[in-house]
N, CA, C and O atoms as a DFTB+ gen file, in Angstrom:
672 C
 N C O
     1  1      -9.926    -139.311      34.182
     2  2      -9.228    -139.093      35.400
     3  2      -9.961    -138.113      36.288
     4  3     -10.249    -136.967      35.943
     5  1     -10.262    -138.702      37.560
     6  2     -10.557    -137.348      38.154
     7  2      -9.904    -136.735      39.015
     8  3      -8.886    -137.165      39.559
     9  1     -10.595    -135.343      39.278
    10  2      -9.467    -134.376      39.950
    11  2      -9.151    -134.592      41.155
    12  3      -9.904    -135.356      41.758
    13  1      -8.132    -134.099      41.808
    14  2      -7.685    -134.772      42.850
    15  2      -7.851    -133.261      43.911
    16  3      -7.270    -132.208      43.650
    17  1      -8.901    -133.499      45.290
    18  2      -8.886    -131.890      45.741
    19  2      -7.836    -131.929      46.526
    20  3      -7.254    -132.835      47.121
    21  1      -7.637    -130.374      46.393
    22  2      -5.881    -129.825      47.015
    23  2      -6.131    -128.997      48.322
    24  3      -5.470    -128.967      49.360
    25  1      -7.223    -128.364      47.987
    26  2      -7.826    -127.583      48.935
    27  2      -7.351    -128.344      50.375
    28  3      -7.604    -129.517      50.649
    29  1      -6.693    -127.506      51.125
    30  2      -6.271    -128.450      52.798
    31  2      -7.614    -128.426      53.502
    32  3      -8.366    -127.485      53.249
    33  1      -7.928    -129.204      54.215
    34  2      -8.675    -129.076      55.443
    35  2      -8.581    -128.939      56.653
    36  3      -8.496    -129.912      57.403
    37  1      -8.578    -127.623      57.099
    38  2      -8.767    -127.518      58.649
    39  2      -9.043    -128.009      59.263
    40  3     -10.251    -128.244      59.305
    41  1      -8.119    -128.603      60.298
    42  2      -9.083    -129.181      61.608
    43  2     -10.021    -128.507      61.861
    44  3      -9.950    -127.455      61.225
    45  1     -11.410    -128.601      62.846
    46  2     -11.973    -128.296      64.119
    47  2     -11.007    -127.221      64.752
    48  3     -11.060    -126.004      64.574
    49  1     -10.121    -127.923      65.523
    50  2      -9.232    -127.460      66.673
    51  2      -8.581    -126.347      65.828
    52  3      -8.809    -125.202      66.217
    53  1      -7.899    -126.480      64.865
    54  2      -7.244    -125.321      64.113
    55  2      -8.060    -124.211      63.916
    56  3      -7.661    -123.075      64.171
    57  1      -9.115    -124.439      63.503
    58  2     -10.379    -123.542      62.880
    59  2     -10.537    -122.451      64.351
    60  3     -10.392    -121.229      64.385
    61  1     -10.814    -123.210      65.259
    62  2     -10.991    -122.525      66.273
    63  2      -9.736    -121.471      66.906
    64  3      -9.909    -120.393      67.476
    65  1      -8.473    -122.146      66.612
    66  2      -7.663    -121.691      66.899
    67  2      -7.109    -120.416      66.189
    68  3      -6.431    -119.523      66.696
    69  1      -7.542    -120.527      64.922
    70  2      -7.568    -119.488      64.247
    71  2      -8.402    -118.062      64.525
    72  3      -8.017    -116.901      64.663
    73  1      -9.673    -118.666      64.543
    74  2     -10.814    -117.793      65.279
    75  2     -10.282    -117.292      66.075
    76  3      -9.993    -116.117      65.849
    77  1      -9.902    -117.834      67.301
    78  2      -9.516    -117.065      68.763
    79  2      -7.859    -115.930      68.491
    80  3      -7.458    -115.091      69.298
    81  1      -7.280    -116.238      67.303
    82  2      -6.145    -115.561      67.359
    83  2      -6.726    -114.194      66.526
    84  3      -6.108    -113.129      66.543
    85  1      -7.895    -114.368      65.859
    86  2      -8.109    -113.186      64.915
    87  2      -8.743    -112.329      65.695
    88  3      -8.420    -111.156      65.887
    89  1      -9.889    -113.055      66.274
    90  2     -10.591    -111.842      67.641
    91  2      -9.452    -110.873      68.368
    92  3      -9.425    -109.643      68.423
    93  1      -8.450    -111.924      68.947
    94  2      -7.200    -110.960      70.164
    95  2      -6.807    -109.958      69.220
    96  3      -6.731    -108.803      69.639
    97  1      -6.420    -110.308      67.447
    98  2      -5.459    -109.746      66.808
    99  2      -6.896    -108.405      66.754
   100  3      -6.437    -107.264      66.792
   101  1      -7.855    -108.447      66.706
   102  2      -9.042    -107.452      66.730
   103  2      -9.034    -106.946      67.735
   104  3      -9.005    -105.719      67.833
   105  1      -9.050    -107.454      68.383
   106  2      -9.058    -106.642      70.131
   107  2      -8.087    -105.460      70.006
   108  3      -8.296    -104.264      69.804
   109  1      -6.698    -106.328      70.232
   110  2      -5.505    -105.427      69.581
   111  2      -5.450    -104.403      69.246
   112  3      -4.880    -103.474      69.818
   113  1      -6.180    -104.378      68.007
   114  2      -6.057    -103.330      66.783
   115  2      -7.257    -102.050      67.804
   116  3      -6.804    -100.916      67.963
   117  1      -8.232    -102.271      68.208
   118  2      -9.035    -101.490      68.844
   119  2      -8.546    -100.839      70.129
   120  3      -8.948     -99.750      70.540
   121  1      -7.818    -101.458      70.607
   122  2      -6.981    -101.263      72.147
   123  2      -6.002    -100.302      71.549
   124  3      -5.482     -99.647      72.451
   125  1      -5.454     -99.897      70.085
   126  2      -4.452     -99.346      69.373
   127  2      -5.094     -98.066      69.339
   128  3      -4.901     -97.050      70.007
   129  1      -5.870     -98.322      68.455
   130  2      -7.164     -97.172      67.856
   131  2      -7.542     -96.019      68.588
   132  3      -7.764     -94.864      68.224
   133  1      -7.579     -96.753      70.060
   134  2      -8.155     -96.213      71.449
   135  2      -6.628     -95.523      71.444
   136  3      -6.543     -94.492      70.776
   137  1      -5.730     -95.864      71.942
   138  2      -4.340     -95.432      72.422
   139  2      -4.263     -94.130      71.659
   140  3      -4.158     -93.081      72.293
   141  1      -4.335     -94.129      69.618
   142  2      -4.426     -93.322      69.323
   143  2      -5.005     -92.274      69.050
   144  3      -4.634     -91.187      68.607
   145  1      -6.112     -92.766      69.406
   146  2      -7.502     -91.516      69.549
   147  2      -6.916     -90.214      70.870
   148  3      -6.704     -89.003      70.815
   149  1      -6.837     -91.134      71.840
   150  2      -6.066     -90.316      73.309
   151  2      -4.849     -89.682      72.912
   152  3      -4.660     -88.537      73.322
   153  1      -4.049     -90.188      72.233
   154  2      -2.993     -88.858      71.511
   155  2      -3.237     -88.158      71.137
   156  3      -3.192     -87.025      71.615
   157  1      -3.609     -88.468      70.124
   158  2      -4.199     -87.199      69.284
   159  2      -4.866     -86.600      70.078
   160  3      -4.311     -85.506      70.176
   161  1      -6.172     -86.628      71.059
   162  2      -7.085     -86.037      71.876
   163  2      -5.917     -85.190      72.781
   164  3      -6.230     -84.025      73.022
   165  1      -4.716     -85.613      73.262
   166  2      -3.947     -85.066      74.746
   167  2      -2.899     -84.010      73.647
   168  3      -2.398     -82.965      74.060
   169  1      -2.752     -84.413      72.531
   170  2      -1.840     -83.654      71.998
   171  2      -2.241     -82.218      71.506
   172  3      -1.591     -81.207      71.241
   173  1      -3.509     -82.524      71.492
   174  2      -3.959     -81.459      70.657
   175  2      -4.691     -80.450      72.308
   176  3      -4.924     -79.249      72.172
   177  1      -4.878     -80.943      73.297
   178  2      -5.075     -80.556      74.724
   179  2      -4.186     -79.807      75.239
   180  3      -4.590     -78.944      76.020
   181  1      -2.619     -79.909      74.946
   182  2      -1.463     -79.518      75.163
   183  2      -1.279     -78.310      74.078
   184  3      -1.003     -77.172      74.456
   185  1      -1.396     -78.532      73.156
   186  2      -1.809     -77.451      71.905
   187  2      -2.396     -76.216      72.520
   188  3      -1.948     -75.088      72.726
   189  1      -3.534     -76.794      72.741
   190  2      -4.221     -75.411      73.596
   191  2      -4.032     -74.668      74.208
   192  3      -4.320     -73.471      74.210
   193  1      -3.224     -75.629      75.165
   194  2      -3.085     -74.896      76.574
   195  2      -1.824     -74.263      76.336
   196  3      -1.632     -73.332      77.117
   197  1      -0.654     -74.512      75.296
   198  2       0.060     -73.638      75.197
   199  2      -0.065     -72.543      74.445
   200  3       0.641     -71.539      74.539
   201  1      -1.033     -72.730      73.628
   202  2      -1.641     -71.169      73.224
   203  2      -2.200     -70.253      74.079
   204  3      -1.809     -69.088      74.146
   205  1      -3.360     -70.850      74.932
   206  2      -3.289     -69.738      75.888
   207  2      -2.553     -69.367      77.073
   208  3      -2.885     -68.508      77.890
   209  1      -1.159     -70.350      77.097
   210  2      -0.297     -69.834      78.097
   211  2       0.445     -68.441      77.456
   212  3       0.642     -67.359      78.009
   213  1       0.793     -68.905      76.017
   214  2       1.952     -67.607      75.579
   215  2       0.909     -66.672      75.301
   216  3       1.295     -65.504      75.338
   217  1      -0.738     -66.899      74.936
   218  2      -1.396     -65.341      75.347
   219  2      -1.492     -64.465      76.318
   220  3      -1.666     -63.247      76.284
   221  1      -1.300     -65.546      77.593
   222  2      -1.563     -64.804      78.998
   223  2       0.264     -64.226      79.293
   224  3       0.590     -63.278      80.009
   225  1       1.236     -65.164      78.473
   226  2       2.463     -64.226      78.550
   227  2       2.637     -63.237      78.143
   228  3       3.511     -62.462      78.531
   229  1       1.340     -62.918      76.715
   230  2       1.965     -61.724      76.186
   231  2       1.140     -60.653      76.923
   232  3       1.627     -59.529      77.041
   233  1      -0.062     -60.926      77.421
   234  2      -0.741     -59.756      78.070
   235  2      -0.473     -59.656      79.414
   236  3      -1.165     -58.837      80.020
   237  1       0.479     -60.368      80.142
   238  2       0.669     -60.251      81.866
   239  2       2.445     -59.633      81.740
   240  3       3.062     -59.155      82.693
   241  1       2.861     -59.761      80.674
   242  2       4.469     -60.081      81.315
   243  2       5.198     -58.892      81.266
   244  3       6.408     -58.792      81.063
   245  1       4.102     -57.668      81.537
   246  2       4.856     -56.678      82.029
   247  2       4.094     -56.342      83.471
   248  3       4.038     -55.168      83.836
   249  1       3.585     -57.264      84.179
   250  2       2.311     -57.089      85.210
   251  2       3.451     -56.662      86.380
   252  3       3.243     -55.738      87.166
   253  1       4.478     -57.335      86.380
   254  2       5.269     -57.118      87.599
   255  2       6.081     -55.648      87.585
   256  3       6.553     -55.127      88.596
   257  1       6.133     -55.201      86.503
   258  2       7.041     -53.803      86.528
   259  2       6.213     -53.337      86.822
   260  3       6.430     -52.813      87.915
   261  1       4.665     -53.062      86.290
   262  2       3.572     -52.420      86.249
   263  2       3.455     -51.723      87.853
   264  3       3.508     -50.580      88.307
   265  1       3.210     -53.536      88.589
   266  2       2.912     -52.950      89.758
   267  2       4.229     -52.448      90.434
   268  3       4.118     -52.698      91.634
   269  1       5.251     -51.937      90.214
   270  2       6.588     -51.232      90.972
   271  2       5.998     -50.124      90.532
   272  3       5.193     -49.491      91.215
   273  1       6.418     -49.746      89.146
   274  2       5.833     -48.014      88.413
   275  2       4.548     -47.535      89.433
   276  3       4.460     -46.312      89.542
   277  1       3.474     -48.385      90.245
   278  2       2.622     -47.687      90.746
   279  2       2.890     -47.369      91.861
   280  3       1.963     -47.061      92.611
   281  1       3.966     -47.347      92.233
   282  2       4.720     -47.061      93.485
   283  2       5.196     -45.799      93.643
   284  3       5.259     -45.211      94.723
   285  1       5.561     -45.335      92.500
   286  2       5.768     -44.028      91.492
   287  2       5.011     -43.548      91.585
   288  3       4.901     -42.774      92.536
   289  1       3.887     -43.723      90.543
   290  2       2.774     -43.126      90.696
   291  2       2.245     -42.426      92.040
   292  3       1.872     -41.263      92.196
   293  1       2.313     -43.327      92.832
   294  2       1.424     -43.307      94.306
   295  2       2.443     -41.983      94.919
   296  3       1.919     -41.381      95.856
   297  1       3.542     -41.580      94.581
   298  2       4.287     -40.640      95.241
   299  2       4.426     -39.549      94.760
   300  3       4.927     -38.571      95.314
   301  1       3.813     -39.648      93.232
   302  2       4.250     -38.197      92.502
   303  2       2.431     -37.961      92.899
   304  3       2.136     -36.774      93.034
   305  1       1.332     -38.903      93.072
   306  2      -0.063     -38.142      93.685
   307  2       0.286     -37.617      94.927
   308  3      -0.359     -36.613      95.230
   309  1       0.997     -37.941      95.623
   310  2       1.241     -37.417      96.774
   311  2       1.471     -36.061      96.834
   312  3       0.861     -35.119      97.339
   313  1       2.890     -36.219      95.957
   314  2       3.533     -34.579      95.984
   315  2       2.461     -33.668      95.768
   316  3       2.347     -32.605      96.378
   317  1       1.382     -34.243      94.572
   318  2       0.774     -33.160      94.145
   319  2      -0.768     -32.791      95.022
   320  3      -1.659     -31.979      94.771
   321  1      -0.603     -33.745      96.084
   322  2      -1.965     -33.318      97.057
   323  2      -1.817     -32.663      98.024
   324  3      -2.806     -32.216      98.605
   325  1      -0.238     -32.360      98.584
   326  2      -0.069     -31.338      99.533
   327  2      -0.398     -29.946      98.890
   328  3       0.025     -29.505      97.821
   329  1      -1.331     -29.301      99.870
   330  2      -1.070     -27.703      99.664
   331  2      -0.136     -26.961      99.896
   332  3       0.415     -26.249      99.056
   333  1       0.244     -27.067     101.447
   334  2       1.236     -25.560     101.493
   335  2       2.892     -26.407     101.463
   336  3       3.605     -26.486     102.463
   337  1       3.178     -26.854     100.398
   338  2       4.563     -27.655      99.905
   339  2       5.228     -26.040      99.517
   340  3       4.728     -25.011      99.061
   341  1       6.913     -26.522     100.061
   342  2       7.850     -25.463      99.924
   343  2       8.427     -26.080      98.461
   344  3       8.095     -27.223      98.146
   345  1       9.209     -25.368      97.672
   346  2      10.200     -25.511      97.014
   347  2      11.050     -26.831      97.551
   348  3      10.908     -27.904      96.965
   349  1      12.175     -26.673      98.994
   350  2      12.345     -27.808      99.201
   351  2      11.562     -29.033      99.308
   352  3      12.055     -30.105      98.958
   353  1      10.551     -28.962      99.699
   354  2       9.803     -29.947      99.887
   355  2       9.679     -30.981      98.715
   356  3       9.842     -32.201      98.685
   357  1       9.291     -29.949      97.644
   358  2       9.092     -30.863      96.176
   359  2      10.564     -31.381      95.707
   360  3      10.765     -32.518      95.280
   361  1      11.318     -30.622      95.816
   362  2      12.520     -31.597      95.591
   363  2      12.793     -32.615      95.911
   364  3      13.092     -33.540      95.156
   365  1      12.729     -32.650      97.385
   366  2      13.248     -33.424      98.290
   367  2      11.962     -34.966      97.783
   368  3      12.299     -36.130      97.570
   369  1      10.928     -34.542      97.742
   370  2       9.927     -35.433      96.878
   371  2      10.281     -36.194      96.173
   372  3      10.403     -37.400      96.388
   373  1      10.625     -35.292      94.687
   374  2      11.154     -35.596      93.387
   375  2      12.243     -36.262      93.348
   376  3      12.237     -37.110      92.455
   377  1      13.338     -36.210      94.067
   378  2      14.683     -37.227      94.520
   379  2      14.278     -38.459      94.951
   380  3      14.650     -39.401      94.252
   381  1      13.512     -38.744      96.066
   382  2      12.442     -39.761      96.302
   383  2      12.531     -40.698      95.722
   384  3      13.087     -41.795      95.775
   385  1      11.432     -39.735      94.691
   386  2      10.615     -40.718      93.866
   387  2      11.962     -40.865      92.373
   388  3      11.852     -41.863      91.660
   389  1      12.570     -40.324      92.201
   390  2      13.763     -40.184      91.278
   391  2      14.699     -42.057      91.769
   392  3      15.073     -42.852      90.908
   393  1      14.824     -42.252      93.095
   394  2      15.575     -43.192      93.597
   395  2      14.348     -44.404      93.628
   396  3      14.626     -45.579      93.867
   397  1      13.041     -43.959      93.367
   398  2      12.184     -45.433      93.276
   399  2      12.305     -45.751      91.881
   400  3      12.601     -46.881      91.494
   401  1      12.107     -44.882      91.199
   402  2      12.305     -45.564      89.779
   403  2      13.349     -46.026      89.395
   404  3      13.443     -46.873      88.507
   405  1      14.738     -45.278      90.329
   406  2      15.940     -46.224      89.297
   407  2      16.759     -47.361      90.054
   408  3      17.801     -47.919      89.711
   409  1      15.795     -47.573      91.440
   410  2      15.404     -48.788      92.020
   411  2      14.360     -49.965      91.115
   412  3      14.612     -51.157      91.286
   413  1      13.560     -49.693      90.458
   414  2      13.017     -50.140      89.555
   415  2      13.575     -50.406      88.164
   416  3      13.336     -51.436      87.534
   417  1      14.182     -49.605      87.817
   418  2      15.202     -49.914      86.567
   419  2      16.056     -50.945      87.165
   420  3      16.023     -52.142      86.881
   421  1      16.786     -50.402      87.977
   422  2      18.043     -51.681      88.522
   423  2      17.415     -53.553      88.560
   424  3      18.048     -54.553      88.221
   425  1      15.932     -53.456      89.122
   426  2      15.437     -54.493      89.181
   427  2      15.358     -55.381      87.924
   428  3      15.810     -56.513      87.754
   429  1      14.544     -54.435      86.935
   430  2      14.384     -54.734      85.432
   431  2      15.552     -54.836      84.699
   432  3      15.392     -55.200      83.534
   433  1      16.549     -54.642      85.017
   434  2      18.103     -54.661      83.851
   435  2      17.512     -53.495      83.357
   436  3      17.186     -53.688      82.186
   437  1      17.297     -52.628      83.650
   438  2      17.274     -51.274      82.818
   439  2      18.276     -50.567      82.782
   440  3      18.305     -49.768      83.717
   441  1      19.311     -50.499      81.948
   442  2      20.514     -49.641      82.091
   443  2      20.299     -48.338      81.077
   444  3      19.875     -48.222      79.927
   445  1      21.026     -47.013      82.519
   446  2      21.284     -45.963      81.453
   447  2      22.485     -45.899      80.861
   448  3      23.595     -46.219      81.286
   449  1      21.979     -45.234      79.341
   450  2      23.377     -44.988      78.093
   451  2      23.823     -43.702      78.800
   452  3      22.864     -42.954      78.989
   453  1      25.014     -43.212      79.254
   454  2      25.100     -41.919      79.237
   455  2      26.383     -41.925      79.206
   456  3      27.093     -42.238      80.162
   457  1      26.897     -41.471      77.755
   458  2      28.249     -42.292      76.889
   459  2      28.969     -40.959      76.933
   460  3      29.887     -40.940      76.113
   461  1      28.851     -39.886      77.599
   462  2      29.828     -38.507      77.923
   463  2      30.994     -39.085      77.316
   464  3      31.105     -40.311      77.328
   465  1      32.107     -38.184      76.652
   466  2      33.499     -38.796      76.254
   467  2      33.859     -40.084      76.190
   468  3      34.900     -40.441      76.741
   469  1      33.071     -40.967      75.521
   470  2      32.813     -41.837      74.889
   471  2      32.915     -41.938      73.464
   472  3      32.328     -41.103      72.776
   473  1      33.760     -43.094      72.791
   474  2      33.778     -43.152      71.509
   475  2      32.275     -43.587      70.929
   476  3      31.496     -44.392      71.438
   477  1      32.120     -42.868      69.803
   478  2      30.736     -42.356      69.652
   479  2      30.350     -43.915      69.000
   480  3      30.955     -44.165      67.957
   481  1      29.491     -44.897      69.456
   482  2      28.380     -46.286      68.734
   483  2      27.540     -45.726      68.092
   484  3      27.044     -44.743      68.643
   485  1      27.001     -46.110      66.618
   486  2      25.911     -46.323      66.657
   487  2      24.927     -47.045      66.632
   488  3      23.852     -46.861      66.061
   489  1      25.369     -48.127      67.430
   490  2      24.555     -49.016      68.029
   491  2      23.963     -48.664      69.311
   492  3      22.964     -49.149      69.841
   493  1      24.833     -47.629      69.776
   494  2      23.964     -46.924      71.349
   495  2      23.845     -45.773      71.577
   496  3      23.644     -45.467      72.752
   497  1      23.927     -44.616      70.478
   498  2      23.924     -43.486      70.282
   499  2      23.754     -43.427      68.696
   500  3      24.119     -44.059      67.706
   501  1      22.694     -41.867      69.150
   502  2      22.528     -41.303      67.716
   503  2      22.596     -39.778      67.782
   504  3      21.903     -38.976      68.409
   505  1      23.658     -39.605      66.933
   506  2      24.057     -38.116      66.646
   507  2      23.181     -37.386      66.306
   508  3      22.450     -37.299      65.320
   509  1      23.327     -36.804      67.306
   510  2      22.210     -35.246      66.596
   511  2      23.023     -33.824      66.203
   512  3      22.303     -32.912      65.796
   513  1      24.060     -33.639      66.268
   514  2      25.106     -32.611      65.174
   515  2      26.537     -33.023      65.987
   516  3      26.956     -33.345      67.099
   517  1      26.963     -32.773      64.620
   518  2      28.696     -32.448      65.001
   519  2      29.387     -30.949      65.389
   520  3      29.174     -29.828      64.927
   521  1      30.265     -31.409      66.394
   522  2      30.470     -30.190      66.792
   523  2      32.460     -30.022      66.070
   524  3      33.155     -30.983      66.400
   525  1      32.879     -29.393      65.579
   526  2      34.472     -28.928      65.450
   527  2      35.111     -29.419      67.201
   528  3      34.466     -29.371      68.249
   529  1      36.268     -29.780      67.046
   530  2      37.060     -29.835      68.538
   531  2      38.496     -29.993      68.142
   532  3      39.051     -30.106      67.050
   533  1      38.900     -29.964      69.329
   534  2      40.954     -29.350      68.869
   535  2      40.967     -31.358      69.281
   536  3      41.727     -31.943      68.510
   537  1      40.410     -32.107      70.096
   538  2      40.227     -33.488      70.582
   539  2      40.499     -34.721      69.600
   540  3      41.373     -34.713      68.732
   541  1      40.005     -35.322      69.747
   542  2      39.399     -36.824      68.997
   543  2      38.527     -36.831      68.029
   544  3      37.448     -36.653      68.594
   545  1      38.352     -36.927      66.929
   546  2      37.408     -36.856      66.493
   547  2      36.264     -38.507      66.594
   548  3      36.822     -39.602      66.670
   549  1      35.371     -38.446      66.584
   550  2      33.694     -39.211      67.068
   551  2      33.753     -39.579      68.719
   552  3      33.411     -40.655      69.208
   553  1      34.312     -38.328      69.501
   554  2      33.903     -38.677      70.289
   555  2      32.728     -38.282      70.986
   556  3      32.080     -37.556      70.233
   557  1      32.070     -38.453      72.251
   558  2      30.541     -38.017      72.116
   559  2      31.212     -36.563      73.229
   560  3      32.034     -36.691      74.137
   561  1      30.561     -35.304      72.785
   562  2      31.130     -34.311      73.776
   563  2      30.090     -33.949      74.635
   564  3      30.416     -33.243      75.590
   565  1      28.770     -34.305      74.509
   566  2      28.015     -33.710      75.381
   567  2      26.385     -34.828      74.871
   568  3      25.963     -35.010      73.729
   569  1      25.786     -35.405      76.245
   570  2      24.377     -35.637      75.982
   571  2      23.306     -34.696      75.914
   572  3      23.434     -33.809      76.758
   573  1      22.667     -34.630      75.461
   574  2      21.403     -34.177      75.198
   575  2      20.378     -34.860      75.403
   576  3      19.258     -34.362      75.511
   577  1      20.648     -36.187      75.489
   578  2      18.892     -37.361      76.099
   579  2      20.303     -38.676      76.245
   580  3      21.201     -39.025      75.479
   581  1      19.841     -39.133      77.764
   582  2      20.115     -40.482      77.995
   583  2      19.533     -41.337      77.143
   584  3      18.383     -41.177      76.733
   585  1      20.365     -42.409      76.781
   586  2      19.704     -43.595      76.404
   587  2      19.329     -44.551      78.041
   588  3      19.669     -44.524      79.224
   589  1      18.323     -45.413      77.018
   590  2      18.507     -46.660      77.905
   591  2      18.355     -48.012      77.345
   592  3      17.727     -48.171      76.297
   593  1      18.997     -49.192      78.103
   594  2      18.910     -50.359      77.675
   595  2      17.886     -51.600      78.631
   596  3      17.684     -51.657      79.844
   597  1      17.563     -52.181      77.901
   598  2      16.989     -53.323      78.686
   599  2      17.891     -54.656      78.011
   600  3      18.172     -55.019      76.868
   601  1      18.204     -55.214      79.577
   602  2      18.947     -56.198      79.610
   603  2      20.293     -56.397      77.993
   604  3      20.487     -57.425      77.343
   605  1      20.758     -55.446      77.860
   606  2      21.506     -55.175      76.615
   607  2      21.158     -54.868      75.240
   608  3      21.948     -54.694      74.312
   609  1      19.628     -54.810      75.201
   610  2      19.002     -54.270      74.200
   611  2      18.804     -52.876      74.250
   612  3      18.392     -52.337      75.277
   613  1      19.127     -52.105      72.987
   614  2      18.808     -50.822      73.003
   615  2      17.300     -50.386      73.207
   616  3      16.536     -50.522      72.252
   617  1      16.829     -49.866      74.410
   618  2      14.979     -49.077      74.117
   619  2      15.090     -48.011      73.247
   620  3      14.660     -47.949      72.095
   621  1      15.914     -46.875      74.098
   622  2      16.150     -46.163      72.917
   623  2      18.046     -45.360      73.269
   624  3      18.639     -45.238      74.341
   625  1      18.375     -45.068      72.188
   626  2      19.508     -44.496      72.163
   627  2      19.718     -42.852      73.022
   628  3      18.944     -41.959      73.366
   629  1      20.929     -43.039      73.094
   630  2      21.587     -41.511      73.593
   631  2      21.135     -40.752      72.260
   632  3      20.911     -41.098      71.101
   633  1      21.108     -39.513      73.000
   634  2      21.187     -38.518      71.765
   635  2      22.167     -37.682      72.049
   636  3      22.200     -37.263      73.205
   637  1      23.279     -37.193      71.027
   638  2      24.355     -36.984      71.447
   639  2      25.035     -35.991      70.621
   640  3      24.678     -35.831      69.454
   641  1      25.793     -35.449      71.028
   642  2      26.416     -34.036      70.078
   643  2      27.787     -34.662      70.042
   644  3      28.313     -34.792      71.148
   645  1      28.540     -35.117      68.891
   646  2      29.839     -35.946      68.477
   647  2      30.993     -34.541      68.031
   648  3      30.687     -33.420      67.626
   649  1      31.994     -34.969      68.222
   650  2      33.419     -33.800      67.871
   651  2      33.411     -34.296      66.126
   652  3      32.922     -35.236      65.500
   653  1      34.025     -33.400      65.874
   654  2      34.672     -33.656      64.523
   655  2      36.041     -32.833      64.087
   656  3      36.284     -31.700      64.503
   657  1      36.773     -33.464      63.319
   658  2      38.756     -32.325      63.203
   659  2      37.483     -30.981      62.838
   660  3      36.304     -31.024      62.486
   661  1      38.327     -30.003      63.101
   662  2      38.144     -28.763      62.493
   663  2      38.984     -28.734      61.096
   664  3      40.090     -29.157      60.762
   665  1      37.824     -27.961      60.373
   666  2      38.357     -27.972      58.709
   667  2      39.568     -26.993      58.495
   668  3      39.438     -25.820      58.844
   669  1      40.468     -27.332      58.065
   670  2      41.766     -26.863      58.166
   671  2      41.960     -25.397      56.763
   672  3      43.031     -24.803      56.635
């Protein structure tokens, strides 16, 4: 008996047709390749550039207070280049320049702590002794250093002299 072949035969026309679908399906795949090469290439472009954006945030992003404070500056050189300045004079200076800076704070959210008869935080005050009082006890009776805050963050705390009962 002989064998009988099973093997199909391609048309011509099929053969070709095949051909032409494997090239596009090649094309395809390269037109892909490309697409993803450019991702990766733009993603990693974007990468960059946001690294050196949050570097230039961390070294600029006090540039704008900077230049107010030299406004300051520029007035306390002043005071100190006059010669024949009176007593009033320098005051009257020092108030000045006292109202540019806390024109400048106001700008920045810079708030002062100054918690006078105030129930004593210590989240915004830090005791520096207790004093006896006939009063309340933790309340704050007297500052000794303003605090201040930025935008509700503590910079630094009050420093503060707190009541306490008198020991009986």
């Amino acid at each position: 008996m002989a064998k009988k072949d099973t093997t199909k035969k391609v048309s011509p026309k099929k053969d070709e047709d095949l051909t032409k679908r494997i090239e596009e399906l090649e094309s395809r795949i390269q037109e892909l390749e490309q697409a993803v090469l450019y991702a990766k290439a733009e993603s990693e472009n974007i990468r960059k550039r946001s690294l050196e954006d949050i570097d230039k945030a961390r070294k600029f992003s006090i540039e704008k207070f900077s230049q107010e404070v030299l406004s300051v500056k520029d007035s306390l050189d002043a005071a100190l280049s006059v010669d024949n300045a009176t007593v009033e004079n320098y005051k009257d200076g020092v108030e000045l320049t006292l109202k540019q800076l806390l024109n400048i704070f106001e700008k920045f959210n810079i708030e002062t702590v100054d918690p006078e008869g105030e129930q004593f935080d210590p989240n915004f005050h830090q005791a520096m002794t207790m004093v006896e009082s006939e009063g309340d006890p933790n309340k704050v009776i007297s500052v000794l250093q303003k605090g201040y805050k930025l935008n509700d963050r503590v910079l630094r705390p009050a420093l503060v002299a707190v009541s306490k009962e008198k020991d009986k």
